[in-house]
C-alpha positions as CSV (number, residue, x, y, z in Angstrom):
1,X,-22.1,-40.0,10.9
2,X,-18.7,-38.2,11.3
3,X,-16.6,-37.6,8.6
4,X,-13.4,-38.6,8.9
5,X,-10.3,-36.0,8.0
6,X,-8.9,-36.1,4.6
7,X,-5.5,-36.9,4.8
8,X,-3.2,-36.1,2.2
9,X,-1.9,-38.8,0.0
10,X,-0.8,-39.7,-3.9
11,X,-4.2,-40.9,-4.3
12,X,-6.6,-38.0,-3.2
13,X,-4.0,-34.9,-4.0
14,X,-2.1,-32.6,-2.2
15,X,-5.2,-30.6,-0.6
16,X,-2.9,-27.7,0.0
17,X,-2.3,-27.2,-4.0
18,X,-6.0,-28.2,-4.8
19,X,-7.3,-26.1,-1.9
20,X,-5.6,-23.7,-0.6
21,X,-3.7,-22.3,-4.2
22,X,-0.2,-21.4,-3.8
23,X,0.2,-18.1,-5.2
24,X,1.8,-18.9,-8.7
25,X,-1.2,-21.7,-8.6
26,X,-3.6,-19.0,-9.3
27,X,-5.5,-18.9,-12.2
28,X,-8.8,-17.0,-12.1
29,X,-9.8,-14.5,-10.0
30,X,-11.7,-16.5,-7.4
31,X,-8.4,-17.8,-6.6
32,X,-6.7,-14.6,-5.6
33,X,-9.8,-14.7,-2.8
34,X,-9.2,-18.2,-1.8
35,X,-5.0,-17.2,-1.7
36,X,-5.4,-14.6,0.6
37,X,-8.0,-15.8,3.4
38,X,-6.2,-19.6,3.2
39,X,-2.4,-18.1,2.6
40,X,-1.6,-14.8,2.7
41,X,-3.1,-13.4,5.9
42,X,-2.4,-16.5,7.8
43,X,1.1,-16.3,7.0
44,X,1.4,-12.5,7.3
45,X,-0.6,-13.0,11.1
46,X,0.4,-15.9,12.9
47,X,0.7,-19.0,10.2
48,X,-2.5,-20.9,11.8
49,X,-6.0,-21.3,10.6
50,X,-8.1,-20.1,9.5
51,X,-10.2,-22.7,10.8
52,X,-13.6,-20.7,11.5
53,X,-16.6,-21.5,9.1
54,X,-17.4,-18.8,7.2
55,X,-13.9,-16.8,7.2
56,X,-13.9,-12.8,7.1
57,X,-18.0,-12.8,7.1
58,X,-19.0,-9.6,7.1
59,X,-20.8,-7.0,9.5
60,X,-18.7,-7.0,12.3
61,X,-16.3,-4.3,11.6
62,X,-17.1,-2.3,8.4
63,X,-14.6,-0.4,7.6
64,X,-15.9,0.8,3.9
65,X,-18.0,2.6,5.6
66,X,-17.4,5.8,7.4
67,X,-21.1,5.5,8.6
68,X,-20.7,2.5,10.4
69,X,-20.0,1.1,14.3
70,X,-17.9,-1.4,14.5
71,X,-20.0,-4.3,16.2
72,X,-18.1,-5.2,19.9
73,X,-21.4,-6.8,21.3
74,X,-21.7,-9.5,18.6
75,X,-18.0,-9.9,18.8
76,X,-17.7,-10.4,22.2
77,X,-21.6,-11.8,23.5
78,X,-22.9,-12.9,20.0
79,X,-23.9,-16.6,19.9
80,X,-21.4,-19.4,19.6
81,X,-20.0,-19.5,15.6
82,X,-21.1,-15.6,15.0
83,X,-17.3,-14.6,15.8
84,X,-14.3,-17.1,15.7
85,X,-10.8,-15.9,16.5
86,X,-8.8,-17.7,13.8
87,X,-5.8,-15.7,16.0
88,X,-4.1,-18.5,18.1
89,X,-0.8,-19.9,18.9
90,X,0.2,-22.9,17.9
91,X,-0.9,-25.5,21.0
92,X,-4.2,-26.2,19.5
93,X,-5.6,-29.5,19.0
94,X,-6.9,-31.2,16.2
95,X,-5.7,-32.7,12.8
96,X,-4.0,-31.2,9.9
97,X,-4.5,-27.4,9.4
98,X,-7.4,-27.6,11.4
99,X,-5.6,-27.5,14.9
100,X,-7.2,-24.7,16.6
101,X,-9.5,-26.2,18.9
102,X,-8.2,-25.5,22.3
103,X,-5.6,-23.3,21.1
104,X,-4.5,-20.1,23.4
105,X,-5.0,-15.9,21.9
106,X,-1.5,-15.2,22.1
107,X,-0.1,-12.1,24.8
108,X,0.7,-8.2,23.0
109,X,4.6,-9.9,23.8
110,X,3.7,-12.8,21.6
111,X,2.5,-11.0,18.7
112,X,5.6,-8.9,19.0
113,X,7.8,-11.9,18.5
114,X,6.2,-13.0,15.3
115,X,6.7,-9.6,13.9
116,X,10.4,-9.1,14.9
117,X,10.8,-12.1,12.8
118,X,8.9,-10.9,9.8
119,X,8.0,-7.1,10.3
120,X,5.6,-5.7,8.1
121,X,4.6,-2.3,10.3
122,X,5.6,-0.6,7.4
123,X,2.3,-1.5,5.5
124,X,0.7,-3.2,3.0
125,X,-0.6,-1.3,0.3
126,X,-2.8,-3.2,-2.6
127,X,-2.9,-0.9,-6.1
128,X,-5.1,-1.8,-8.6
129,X,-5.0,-0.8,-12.6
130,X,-8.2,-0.8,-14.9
131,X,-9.1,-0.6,-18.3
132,X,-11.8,1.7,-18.8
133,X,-14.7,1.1,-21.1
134,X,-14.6,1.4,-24.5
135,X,-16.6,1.4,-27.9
136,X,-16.3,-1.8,-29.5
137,X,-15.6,0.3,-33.0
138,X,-12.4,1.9,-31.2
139,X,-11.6,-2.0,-30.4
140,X,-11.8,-2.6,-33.8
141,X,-13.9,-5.6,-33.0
142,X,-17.3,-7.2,-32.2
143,X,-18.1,-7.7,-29.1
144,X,-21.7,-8.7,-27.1
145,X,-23.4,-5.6,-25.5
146,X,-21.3,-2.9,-27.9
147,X,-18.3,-2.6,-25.5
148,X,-15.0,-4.1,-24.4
149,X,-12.0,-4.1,-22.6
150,X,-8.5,-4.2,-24.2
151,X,-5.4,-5.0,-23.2
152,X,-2.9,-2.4,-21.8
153,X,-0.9,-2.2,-25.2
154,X,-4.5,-2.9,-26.9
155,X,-6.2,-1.0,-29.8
156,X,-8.2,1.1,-27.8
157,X,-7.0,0.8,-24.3
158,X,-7.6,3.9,-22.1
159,X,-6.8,3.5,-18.1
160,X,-9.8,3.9,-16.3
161,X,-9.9,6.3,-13.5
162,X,-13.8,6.9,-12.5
163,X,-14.8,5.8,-8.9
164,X,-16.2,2.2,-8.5
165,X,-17.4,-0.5,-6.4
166,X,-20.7,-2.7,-6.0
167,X,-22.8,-1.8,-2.9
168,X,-23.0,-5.6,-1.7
169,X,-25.7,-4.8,1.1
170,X,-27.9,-2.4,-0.9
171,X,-27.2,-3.4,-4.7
172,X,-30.0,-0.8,-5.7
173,X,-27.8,1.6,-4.0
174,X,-24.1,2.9,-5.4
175,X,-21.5,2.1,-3.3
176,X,-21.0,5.2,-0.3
177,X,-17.4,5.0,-0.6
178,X,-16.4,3.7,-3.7
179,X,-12.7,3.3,-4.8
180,X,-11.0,6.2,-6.0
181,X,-8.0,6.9,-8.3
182,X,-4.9,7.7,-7.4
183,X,-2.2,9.2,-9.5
184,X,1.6,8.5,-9.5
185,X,2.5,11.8,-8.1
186,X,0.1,12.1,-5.5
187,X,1.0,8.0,-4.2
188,X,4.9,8.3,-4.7
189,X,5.0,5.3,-7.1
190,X,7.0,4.2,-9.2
191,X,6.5,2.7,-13.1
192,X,6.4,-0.8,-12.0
193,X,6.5,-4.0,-14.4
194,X,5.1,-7.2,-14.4
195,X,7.6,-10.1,-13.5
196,X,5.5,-12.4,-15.8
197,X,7.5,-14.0,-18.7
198,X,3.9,-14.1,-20.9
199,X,4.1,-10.1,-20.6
200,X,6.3,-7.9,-18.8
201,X,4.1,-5.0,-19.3
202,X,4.8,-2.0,-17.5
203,X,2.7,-0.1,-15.8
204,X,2.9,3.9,-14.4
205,X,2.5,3.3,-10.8
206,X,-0.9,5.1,-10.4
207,X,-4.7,3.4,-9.8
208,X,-7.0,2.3,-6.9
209,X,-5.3,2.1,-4.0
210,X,-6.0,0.4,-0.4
211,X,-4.1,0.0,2.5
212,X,-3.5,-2.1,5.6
213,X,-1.1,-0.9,8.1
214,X,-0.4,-2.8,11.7
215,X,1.3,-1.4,14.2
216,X,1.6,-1.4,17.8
217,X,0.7,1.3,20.4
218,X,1.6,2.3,23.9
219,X,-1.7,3.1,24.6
220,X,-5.3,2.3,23.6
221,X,-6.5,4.1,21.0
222,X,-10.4,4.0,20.4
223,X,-12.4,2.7,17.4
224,X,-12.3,5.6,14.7
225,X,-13.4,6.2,11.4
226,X,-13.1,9.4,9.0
227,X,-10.4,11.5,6.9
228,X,-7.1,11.0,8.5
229,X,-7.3,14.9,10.1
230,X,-10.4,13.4,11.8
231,X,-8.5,10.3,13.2
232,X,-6.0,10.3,16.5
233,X,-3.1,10.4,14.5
234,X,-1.3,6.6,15.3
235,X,2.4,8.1,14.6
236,X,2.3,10.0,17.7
237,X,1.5,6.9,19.9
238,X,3.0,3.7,17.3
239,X,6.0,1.9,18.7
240,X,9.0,1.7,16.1
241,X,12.2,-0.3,15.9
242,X,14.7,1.0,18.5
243,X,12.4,3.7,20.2
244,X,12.7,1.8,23.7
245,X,8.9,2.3,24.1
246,X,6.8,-0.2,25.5
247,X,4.1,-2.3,23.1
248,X,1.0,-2.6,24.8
249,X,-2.1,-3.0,22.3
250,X,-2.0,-4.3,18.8
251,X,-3.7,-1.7,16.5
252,X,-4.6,-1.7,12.7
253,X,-5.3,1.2,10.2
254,X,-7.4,-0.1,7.2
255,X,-8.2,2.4,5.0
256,X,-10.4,1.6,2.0
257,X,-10.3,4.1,-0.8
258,X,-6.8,5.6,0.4
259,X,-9.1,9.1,1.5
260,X,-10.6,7.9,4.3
261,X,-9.5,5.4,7.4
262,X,-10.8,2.9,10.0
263,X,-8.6,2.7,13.1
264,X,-8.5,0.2,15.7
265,X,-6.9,-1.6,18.6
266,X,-7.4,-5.2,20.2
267,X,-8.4,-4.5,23.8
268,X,-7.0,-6.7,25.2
269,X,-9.1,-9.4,27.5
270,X,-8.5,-9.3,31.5
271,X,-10.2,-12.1,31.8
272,X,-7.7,-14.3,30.2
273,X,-5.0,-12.9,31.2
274,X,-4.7,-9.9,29.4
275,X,-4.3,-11.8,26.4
276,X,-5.2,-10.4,22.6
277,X,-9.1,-11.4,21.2
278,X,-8.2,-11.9,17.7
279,X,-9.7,-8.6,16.3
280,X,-7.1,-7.3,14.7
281,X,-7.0,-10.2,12.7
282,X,-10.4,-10.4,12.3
283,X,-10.8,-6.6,10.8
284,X,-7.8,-7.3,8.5
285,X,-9.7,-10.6,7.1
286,X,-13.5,-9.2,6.6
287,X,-11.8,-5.9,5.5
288,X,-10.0,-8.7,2.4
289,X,-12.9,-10.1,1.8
290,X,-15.2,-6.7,1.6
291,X,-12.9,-6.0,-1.3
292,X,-14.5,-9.2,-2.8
293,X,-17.8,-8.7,-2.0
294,X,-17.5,-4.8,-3.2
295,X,-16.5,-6.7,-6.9
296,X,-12.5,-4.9,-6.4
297,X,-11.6,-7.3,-9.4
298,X,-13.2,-8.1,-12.5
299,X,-13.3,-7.7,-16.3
300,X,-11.7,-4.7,-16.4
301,X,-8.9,-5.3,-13.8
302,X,-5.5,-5.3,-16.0
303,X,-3.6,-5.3,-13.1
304,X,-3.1,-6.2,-8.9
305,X,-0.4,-5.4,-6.8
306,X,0.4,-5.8,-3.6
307,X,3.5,-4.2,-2.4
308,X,4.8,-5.3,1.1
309,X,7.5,-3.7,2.9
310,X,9.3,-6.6,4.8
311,X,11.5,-6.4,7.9
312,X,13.5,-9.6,9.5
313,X,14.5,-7.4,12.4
314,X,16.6,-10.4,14.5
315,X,19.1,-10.6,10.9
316,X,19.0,-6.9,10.0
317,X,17.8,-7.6,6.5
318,X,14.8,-5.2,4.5
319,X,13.2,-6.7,1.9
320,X,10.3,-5.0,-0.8
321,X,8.3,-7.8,-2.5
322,X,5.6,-7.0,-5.2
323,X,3.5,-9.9,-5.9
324,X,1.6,-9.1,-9.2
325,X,-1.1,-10.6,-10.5
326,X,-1.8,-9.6,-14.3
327,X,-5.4,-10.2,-15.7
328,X,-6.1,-10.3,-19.5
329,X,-9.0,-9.6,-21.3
330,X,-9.7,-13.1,-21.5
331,X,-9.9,-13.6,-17.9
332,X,-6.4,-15.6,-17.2
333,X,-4.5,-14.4,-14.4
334,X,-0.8,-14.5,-14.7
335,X,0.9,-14.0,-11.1
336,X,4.5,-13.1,-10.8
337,X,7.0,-11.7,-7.8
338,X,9.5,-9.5,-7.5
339,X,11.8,-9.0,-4.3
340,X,14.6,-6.3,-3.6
341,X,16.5,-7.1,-0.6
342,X,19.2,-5.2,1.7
343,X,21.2,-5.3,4.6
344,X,20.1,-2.9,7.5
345,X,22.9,-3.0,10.2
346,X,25.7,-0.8,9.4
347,X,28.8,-3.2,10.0
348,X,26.4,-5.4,6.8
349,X,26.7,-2.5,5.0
350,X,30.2,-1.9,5.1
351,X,31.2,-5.2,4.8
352,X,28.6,-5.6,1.7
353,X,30.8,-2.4,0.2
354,X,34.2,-4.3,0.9
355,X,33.0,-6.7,-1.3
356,X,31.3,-4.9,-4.2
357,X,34.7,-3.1,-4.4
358,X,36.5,-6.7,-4.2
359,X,34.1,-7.9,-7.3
360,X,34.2,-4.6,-9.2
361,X,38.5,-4.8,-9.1
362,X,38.3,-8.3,-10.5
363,X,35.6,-7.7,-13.0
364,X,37.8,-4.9,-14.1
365,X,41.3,-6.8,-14.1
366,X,39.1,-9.3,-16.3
367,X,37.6,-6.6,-18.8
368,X,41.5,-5.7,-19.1
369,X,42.4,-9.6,-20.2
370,X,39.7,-10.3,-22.6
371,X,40.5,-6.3,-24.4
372,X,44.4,-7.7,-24.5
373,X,43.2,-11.2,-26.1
374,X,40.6,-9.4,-28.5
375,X,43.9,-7.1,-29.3
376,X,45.2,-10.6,-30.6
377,X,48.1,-10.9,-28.2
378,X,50.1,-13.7,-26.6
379,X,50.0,-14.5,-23.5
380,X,54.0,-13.5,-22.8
381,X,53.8,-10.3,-24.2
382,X,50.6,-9.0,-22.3
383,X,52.7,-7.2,-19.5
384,X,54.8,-5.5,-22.3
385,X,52.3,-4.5,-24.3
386,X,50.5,-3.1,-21.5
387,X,52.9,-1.6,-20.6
388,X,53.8,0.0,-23.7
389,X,50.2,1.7,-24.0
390,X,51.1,3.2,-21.0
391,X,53.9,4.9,-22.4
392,X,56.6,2.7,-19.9
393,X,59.7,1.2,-21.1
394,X,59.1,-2.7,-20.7
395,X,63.4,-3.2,-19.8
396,X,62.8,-0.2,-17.0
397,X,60.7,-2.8,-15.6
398,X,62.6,-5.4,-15.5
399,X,60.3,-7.4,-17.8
C-alpha cells in the first residue's frame, strides 16, 4: 500500500522544524548531523534535496584516507540506489521537498550562476575545540570511570591537543589519519567568542581543523590525494572573480586533518550534454558525514565552528559568518551566529565613507550639546558661552 506524502499542517507540525532542525533548533549533537546533510549543504550547493535514501553513505570517495581510490565505477555503473545525485535544478517532479524525480544535473554555466549569487570559493573551514581528559580529583568531583571533562572556565579544564578519531571501518584499528591540532599562529586565527547569551566564552582561535574549498577550473584536474606539495596545485588553474578566464569543471579540495588533501573535479558527462554528475556534491556530503562516522564531536567537544567566507558578487557585498555551536559538559548544545559584512565595489566604499563622516560630524555636534546642558546652561546663552571658551568676543560676533 503507498503511503501518502505528509503534508504539513497545524495538526501534524511543521516537518521542516521537527525534521530538518533549523540551525538555532539544535539541541544535541545528532542534530548538528541532521542540520548539515538536510540544511546546510543543500543550501550552500543548489537549495534542493537531498532526496536520495541513505544521504552521504560512505565508500565512494574517501577522502580521510590518503590510501584510498576514489570509487568512479560504482559511481557511475553501480546498481540503481548505490549513487544518487541529490545535485539537480529545480524542474523536478514530485511533492514537497522531495521534487527530484526527473529533475536535470545542471551545466558548469549553471553552477556558476548559483555561486555568483552566493560565492563561497573562498572556503569553508570547520575548527573544533576539546577539553582534554582529566583526573576526576583535579575536577574536584566524582565522576563514573575516574575522569571528566570540564567546562572551558572549569576547575580543571586543560584544551586538549592529542590526535583523535574512531576508525569507523576497522574499529580494532586507530584511525590512519586522525585529526590533528592546530595552533593560532600556525592557522591565522583569531580569539573568537561565542555569540551565545548562556556564555559568551571566548576561545583562542586554535584546535582541529577541516576544510572544504570549491572552486572552479579551466581545466580538468585528476583525482589526487596526499600533502598539498604532492597535489597539482588548484591556484594555478582556479578561476577567480574578474580574471576573464573561462569555468569549465567544478572542482573541490577537502582536506581532512588540515595536513593532508583530497582533490577533485566533476567530469563532466558527454552524454547528457556535457552536463555536471553531481560529484562534487556528493564528496562534499560523504566527506560531512565521515566526520560523523569518525565520532568528530562528542563528550569532550567544547566547541564547533564553522567559519564561511561569503561573497554576493551581483551586489558587491562580503560577508564572514561564524556559526558556533557551544557544547557543555552536560551535553546541551547552544548554537549562536555572528556576521561581519562590507561593501566590495569601490564607489560603496566611498559612499559608505561619505556617510560615516556625515554620522561622526553629527554625533560630535551632539556630544558638544549635551557637555553645554551638563555645564547647566540655557539654551540662549549656548552660542556665547561657546564662544567664550574659545576665547572670542560674543559682540565681535554679532551675537
Amino acid at each position: 500500500m503507498a503511503v501518502p506524502p505528509r503534508a504539513c499542517s497545524s495538526t501534524t507540525g511543521n516537518a521542516y522544524d521537527n525534521d530538518l532542525k533549523e540551525f538555532n533548533t539544535i539541541r544535541r549533537i545528532a542534530d548538528i548531523w541532521q542540520w548539515g546533510n538536510a540544511l546546510l549543504w543543500p543550501g550552500l550547493l543548489g537549495n534542493i534535496g537531498p532526496t536520495c535514501a541513505a544521504v552521504g553513505k560512505g565508500s565512494f570517495f574517501r577522502s580521510a584516507d590518503m590510501n584510498a581510490t576514489t570509487n568512479y565505477s560504482a559511481i557511475y555503473n553501480g546498481a540503481p540506489g548505490d549513487f544518487c545525485n541529490d545535485d539537480r535544478l529545480q524542474d523536478g517532479e514530485g511533492y514537497g521537498i522531495v521534487a527530484n524525480e526527473g529533475a536535470t544535473p545542471p551545466l558548469v554555466a549553471d553552477v556558476v550562476d548559483r555561486f555568483n549569487q552566493m560565492d563561497w570559493t573562498d572556503g569553508l573551514r570547520i575548527l573544533q575545540v576539546r577539553a582534554a581528559s582529566t583526573s576526576a580529583t583535579l575536577c574536584a568531583t566524582d565522576t563514573i570511570g575516574g575522569t571528566c571533562y570540564p567546562e572551558p572556565d572549569g576547575v580543571g579544564y586543560v584544551e586538549d591537543t592529542a590526535p583523535f578519531g574512531y576508525n569507523a571501518t576497522h574499529p580494532e584499528q586507530p584511525l590512519s589519519y586522525p585529526f590533528r591540532w592546530r595552533s593560532a599562529e600556525e592557522m591565522g586565527s583569531a580569539k573568537m567568542w561565542s555569540a551565545s547569551p548562556s556564555s559568551f566564552r571566548g576561545y583562542s582561535g586554535a584546535g582541529y581543523v577541516s576544510f572544504v574549498i570549491p572552486f572552479f577550473s579551466e581545466v580538468f584536474l585528476r583525482d589526487e590525494r596526499g600533502t598539498p606539495s604532492q597535489v597539482t596545485n588548484f591556484q594555478r588553474y582556479r578561476v577567480l572573480r574578474g580574471d576573464g578566464r573561462k569555468p569549465n569543471f567544478f572542482c573541490v579540495r577537502l582536506s581532512w586533518d588540515s595536513h593532508h588533501v583530497h582533490q577533485l573535479c566533476d567530469p563532466n558527462d558527454p552524454s547528457r550534454q556535457n552536463r555536471t554528475t553531481g560529484i562534487v556534491r556528493a564528496a562534499i556530503v560523504e566527506f560531512w558525514n565521515d566526520l560523523k562516522r569518525a565520532h568528530y564531536v562528542d563528550a569532550r567537544t567544547r566547541m564547533v565552528e564553522l567559519l564561511v567566507p561569503l561573497t554576493s558578487n551581483h551586489l558587491g557585498v562580503k560577508s564572514t559568518v561564524r556559526l558556533m555551536l557551544e557544547i557543555t559538559s552536560t551535553g546541551a548544545v547552544l548554537p549562536s551566529y555572528d556576521t561581519l559584512t562590507r561593501v566590495s565595489r569601490q564607489f560603496q566604499i566611498d559612499d559608505t565613507d561619505f556617510w560615516r563622516k556625515i554620522g561622526l560630524a553629527f554625533t560630535c555636534f551632539f556630544c558638544l550639546m549635551e557637555l553645554l546642558e551638563l555645564l547647566g546652561l540655557e539654551d540662549g546663552d549656548h552660542f556665547c558661552h561657546l564662544a567664550a571658551l574659545l576665547a572670542t568676543d560674543c559682540r565681535g560676533l554679532g551675537l
